[in-house]
N, C-alpha and C positions, 0 to 999 in steps of 0.2 A: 504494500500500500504506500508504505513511504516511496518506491521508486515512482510507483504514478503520479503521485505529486510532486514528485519531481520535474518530469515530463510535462505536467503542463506549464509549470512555470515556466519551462523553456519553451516552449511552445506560445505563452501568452508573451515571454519578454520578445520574442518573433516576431510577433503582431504589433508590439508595442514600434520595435523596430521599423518595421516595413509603416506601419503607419508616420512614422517620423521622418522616415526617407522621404516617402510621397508628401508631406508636408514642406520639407525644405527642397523637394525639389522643384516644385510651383514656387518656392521665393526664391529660389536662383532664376528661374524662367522666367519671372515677372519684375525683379530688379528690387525686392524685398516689401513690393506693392504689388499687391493682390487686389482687382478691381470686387467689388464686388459679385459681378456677375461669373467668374471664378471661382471666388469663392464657395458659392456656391457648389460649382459644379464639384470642385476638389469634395467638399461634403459629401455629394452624393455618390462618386466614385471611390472615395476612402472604403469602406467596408469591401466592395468588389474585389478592390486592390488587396488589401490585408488578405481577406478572404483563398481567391486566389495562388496566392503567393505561398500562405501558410500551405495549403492543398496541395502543391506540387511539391515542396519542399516533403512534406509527408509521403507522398508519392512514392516519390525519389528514394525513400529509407532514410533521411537527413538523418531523423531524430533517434534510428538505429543504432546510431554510428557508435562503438566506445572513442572516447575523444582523446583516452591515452595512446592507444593503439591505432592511427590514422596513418591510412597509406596513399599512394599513389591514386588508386582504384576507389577509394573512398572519397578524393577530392574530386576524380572526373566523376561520378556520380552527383557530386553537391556542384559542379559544374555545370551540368545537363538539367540540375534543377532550376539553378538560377536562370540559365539560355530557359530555357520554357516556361519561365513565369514571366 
């Protein structure tokens, strides 16, 4: 039980992530001004994005992985994850 909650917390800091990336990266795209009508939409595509993103990563086996033990084979995998999200 303790490893499950483990897992989502890595799983939720994931989200937390991706949601942060797509945040700053509309204020690199917009010059740190975010018109409104943007704003907006970033709203309403954040969830699809997280959403998404976490889904393939999962997919993938990301959250398989031992982190001590990472190889070669393990990064072209979290590779292929990110390329398809």
């Amino acid at each position: 039980m303790k490893r499950l909650g483990f897992k989502i917390a890595i799983l939720g800091a994931d989200a937390l992530l991706v949601g942060l990336a797509f945040y700053l990266a509309y204020l690199v795209r917009f010059d740190f001004d975010i018109w409104s009508e943007y704003r907006v939409q970033l709203l309403l595509l954040m969830p699809f994005i997280v959403l998404i993103r976490v889904t393939t990563l999962y997919y993938f086996s990301a959250y398989q992985i031992m982190w001590e033990y990472i190889g070669l084979s393990d990064l072209i995998r979290i590779g292929k994850a990110i390329a398809a999200g």
